[in-house]
C-alpha positions in Angstrom: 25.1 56.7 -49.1 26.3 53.5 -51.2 29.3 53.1 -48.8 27.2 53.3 -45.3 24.7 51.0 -46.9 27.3 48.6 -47.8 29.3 49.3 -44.2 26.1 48.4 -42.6 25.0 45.7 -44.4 29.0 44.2 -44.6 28.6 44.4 -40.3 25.1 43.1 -39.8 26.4 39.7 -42.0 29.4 39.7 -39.9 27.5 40.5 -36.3 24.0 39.2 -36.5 23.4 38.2 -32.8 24.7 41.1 -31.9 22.4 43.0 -34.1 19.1 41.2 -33.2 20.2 40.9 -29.9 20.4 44.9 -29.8 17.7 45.2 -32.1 15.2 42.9 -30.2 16.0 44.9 -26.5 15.4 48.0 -28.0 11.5 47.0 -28.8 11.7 45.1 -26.3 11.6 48.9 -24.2 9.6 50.1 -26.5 7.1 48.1 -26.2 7.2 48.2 -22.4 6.6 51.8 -23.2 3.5 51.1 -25.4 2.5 48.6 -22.8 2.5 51.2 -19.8 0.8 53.7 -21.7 -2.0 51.6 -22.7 -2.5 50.8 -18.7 -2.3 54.2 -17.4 -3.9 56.5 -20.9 -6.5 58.6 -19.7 -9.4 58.9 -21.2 -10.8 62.3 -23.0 -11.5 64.0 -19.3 -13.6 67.3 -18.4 -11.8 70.8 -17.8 -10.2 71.5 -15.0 -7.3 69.2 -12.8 -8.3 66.2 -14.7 -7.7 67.9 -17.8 -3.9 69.2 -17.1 -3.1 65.5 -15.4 -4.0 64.1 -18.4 -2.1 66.6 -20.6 1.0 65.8 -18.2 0.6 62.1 -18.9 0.5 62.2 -22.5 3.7 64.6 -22.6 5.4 62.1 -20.5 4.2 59.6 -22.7 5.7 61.4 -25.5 9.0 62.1 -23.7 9.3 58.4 -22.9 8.6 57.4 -26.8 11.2 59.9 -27.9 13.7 58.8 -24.9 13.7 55.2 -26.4 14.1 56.3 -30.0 17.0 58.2 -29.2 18.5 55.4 -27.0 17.9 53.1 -29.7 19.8 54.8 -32.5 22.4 55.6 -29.3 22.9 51.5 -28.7 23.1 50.7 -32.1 25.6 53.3 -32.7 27.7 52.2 -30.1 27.3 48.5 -30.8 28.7 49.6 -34.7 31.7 51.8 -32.9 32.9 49.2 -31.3 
């Protein structure tokens, strides 16, 4: 763990606009993400249709949240590979 830490830290001094710049378009998404969610959220709805549409919109929601974590540990993974 004391290596990685010191890998990682040894390549953000060595890479820092890289690094931000990675960093900052990843919650840059994510908050695009937030951003739609907050527009379209629907509020706490009766039975019926308007109960399972808004089930399926906050399982998309939570695809799309878990979609963005994954590519952000994906982009910074890459950005270290190279």
């Amino acid at each position: 763990m004391a290596g990685a830490l010191i890998a990682a830290t040894r390549f953000i001094v060595r890479h820092p606009r890289r690094v931000v710049g990675v960093y900052l378009l990843n919650a840059a998404l994510l908050l695009a993400v937030v951003a739609v969610w907050a527009v379209v959220a629907p509020g706490a709805g009766g039975a019926g249709a308007s109960m399972w549409a808004g089930v399926l919109a906050s399982q998309c929601y939570i695809l799309a949240r878990l979609v963005v974590k994954l590519q952000f540990l994906a982009s910074e993974t890459a950005l270290f590979q190279r």
